[in-house]
KEKOL-75928 format. One line per field, with one value per atom (N, C-alpha, C, O): atom name; residue number from 1; x, y, z. Coordinates in steps of 0.05 Angstrom, whole numbers, plus 5000, padded with zeros to 4 digits. Atoms other than C-alpha are relative to their C-alpha. Last residue first. Layout:
// KEKOL-75928
site <- c(CA	...)
pos <- c(NUM	...)
xx <- c(X	...)
yy <- c(Y	...)
zz <- c(Z	...)
This chain:
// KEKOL-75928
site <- c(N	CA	C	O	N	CA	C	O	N	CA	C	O	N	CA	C	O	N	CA	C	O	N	CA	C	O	N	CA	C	O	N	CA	C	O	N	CA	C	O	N	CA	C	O	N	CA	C	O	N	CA	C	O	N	CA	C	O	N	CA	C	O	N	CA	C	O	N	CA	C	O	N	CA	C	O	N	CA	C	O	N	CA	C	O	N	CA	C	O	N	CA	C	O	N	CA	C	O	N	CA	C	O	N	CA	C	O	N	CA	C	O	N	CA	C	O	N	CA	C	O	N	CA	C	O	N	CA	C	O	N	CA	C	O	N	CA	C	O	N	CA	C	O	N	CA	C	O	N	CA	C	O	N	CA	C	O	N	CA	C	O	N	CA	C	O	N	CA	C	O	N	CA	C	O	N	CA	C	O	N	CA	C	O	N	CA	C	O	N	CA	C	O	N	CA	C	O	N	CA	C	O	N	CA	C	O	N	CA	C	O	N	CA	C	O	N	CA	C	O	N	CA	C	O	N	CA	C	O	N	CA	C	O	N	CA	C	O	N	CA	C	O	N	CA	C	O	N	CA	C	O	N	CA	C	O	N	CA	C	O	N	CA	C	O	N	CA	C	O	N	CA	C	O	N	CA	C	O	N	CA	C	O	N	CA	C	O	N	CA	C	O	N	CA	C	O	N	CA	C	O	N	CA	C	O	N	CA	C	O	N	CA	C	O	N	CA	C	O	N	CA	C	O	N	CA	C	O	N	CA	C	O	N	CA	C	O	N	CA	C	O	N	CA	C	O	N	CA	C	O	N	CA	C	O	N	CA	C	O	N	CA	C	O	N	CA	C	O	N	CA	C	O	N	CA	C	O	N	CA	C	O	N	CA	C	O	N	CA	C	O	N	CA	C	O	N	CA	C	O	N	CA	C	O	N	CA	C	O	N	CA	C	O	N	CA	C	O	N	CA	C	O	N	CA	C	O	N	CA	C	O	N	CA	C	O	N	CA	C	O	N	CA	C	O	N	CA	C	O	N	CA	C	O	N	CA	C	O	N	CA	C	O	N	CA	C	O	N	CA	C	O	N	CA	C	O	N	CA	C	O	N	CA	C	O	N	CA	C	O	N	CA	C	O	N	CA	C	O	N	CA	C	O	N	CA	C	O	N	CA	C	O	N	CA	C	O	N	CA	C	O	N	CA	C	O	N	CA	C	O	N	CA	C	O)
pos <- c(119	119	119	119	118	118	118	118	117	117	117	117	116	116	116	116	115	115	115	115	114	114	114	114	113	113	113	113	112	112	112	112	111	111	111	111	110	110	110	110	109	109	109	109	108	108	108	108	107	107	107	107	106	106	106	106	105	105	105	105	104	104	104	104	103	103	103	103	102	102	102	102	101	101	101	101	100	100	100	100	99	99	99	99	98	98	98	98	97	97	97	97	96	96	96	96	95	95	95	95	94	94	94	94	93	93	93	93	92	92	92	92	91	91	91	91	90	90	90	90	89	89	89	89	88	88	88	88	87	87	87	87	86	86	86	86	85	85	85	85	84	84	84	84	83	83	83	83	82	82	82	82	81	81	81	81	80	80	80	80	79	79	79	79	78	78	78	78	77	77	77	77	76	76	76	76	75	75	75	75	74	74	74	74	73	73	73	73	72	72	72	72	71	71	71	71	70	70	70	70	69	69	69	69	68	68	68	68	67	67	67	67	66	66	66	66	65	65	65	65	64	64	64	64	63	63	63	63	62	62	62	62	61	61	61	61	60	60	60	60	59	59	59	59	58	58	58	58	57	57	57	57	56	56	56	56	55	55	55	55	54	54	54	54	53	53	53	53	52	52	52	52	51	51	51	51	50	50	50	50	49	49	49	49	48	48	48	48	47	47	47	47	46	46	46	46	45	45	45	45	44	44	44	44	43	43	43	43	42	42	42	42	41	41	41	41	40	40	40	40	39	39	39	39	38	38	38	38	37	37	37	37	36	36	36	36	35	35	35	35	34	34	34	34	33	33	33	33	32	32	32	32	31	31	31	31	30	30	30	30	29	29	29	29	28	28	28	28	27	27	27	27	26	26	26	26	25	25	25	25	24	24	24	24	23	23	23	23	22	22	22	22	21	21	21	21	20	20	20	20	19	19	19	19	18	18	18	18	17	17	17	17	16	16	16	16	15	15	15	15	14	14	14	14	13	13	13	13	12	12	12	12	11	11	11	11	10	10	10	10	9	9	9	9	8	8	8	8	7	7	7	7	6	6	6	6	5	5	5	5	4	4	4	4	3	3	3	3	2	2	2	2	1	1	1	1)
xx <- c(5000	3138	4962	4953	5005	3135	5003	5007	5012	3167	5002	5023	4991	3196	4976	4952	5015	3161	5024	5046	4969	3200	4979	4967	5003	3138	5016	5007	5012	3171	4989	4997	4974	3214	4995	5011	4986	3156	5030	5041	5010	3112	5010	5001	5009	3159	4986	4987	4978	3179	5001	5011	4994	3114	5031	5037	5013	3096	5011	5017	4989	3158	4985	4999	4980	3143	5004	5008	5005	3073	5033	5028	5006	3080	4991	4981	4996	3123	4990	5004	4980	3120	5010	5026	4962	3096	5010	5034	4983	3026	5022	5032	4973	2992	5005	4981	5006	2931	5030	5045	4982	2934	4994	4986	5021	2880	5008	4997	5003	2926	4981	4970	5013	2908	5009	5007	5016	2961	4989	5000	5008	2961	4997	4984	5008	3005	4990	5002	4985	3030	4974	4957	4991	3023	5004	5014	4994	2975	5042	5062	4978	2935	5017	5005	5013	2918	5015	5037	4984	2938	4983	4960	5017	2905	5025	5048	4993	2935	4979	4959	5018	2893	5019	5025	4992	2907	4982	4964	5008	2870	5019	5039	4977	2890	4993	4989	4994	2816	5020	5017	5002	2820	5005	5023	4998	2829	4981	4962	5019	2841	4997	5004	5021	2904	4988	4995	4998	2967	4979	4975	5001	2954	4998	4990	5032	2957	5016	5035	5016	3029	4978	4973	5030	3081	4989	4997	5016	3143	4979	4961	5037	3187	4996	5008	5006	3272	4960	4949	5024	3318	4984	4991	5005	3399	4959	4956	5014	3434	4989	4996	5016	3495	4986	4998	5021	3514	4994	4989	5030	3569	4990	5005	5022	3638	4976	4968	5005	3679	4984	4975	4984	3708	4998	5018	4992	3639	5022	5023	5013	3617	5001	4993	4983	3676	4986	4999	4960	3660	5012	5026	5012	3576	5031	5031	5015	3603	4989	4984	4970	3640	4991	5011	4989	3580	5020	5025	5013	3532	5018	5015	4971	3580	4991	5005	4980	3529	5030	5050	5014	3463	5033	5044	4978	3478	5008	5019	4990	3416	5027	5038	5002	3395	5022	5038	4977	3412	5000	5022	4976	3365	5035	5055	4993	3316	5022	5040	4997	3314	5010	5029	4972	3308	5017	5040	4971	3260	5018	5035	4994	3222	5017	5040	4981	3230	5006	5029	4984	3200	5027	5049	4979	3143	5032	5048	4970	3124	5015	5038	4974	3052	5018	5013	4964	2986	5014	5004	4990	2915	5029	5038	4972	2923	4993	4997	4990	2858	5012	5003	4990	2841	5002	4999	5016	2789	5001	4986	5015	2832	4981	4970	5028	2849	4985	4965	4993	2882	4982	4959	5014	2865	5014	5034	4988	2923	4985	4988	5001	2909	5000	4996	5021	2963	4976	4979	5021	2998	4977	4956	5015	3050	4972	4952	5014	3080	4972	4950	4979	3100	4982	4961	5006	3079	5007	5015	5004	3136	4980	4989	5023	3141	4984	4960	5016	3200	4977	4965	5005	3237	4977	4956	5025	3211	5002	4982	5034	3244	4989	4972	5011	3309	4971	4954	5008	3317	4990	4973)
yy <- c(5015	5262	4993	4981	5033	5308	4990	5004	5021	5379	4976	4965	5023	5416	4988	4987	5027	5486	4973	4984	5009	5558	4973	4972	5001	5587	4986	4983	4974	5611	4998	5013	4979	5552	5030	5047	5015	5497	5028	5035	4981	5545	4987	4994	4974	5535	5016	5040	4991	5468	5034	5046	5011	5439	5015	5019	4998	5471	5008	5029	4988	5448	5023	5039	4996	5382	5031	5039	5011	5375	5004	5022	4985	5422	4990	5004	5003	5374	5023	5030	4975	5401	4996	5011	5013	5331	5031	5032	5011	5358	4992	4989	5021	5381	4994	4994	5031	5429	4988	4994	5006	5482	4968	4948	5004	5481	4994	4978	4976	5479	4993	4971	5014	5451	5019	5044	4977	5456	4993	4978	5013	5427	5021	5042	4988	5448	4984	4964	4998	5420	5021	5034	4986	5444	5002	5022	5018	5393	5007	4992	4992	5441	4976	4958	5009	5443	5000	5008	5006	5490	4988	4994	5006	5494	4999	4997	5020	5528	4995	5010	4994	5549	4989	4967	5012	5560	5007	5021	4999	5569	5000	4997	5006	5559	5010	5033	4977	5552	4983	4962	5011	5517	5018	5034	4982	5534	4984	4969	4983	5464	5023	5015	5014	5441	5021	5044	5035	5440	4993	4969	5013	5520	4973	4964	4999	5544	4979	4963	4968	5571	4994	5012	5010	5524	5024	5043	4988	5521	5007	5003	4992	5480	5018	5034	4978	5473	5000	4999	5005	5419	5034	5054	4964	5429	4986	4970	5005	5363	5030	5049	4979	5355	5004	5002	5001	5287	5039	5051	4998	5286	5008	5018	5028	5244	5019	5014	5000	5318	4970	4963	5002	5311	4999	4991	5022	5303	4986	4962	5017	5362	4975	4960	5000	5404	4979	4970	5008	5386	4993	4974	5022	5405	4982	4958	5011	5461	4978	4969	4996	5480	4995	4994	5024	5460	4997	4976	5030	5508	4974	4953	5015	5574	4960	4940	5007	5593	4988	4977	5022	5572	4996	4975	5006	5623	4967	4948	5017	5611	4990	4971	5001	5674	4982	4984	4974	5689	4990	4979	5015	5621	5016	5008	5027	5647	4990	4980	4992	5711	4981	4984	4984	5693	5010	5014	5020	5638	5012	5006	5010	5704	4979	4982	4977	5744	4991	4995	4988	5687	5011	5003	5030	5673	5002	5004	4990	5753	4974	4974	5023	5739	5014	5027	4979	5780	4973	4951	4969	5763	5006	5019	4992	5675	5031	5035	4973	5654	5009	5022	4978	5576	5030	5027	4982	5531	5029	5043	4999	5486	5007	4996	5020	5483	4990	4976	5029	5550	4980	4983	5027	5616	4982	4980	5033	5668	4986	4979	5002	5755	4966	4969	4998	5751	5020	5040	5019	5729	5005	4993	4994	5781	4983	4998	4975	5766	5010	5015	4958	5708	5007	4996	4980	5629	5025	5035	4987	5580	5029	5042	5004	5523	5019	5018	5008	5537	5002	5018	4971	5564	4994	5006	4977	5507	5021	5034	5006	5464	5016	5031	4985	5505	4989	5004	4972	5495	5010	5029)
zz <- c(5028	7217	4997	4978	4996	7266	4980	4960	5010	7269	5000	5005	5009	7322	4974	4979	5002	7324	5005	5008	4980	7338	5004	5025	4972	7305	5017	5039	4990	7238	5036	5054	4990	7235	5001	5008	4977	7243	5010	5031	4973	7197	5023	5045	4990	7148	5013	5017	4994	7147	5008	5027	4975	7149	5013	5036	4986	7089	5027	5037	5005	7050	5022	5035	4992	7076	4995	5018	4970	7058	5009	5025	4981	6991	5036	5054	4977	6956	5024	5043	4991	6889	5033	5044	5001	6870	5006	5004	5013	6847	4992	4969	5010	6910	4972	4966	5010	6908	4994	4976	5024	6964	4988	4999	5031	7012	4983	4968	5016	7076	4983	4986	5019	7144	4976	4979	5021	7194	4974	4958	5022	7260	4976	4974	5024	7314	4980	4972	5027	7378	4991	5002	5020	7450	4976	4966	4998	7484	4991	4990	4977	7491	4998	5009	4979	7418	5034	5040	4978	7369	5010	5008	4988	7299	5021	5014	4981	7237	5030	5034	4965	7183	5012	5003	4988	7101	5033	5041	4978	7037	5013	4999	4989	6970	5020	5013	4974	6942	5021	5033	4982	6873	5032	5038	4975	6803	5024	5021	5007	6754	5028	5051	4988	6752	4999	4992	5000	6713	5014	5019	4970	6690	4992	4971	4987	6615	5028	5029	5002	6583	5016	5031	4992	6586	5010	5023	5003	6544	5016	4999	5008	6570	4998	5012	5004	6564	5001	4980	5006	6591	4998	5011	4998	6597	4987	4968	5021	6623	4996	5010	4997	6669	4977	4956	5026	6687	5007	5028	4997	6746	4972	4955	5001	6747	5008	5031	4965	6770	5000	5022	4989	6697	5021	5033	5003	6669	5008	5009	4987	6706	4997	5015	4976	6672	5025	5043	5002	6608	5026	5034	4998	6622	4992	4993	4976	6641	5007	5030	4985	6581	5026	5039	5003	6540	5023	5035	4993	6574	4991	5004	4985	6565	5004	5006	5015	6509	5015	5006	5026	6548	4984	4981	5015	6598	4994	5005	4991	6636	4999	5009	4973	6644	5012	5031	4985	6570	5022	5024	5014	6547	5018	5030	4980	6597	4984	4998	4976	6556	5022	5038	4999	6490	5033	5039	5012	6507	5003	5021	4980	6535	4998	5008	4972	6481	5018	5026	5007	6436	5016	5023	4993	6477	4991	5010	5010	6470	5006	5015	4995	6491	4977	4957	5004	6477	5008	5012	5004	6482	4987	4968	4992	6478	4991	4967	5016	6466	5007	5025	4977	6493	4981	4956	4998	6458	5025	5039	4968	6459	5010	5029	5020	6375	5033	5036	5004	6397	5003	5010	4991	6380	5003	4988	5006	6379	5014	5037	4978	6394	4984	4960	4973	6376	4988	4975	4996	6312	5025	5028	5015	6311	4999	4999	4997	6370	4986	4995	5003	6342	5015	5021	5016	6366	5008	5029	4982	6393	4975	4956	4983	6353	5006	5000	5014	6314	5005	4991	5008	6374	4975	4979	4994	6404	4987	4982	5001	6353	5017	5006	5016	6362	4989	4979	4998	6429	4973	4971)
């Protein structure tokens, strides 16, 4: 944590080129660290990670930074399709990257329209 804090540019610094050829306006990185750290109650974190070792489980504490999008913009779309047949097809637009949007999808317009889902 404290290398990002290191890391992490001021306030003061805005508006903040980077060697990207991005320009950061504004940002309060900082504040926010500060903040997620609180959220996460950071200072009870050992005592937890004590008590998870006594239950036999790993507990770890991971922190990112991240400021610019993981993919490039893209039209999030959606459509479902009925056929007579009764099912459902649905196309989305969305761009996958492991978030598991085919299941998560699937799950929710299966339990909004009283669906079974397929595999």
């Amino acid at each position: 944590m404290e290398l990002r804090r290191r890391n992490t540019i001021p306030a003061d610094a805005m508006p903040y080129k980077t060697g990207l050829t991005f320009t950061y306006d504004c940002g309060e990185f900082e504040k926010s660290m500060d903040m997620a750290l609180e959220m996460a109650d950071v200072a009870s974190f050992e005592k937890r990670r004590v008590q998870s070792r006594r239950d036999g489980k790993l507990r770890g504490l991971g922190m990112s930074n991240t400021i610019e999008r993981a993919a490039a913009p893209s039209y999030e779309g959606a459509e479902i399709r009925f056929d007579r047949s009764g099912s459902a097809t649905l196309f989305s637009g969305s761009s996958n990257h492991g978030q598991g949007h085919e299941t998560a999808f699937k799950q929710i317009v299966c339990d909004k329209l009283g669906l079974h889902p397929m595999t």
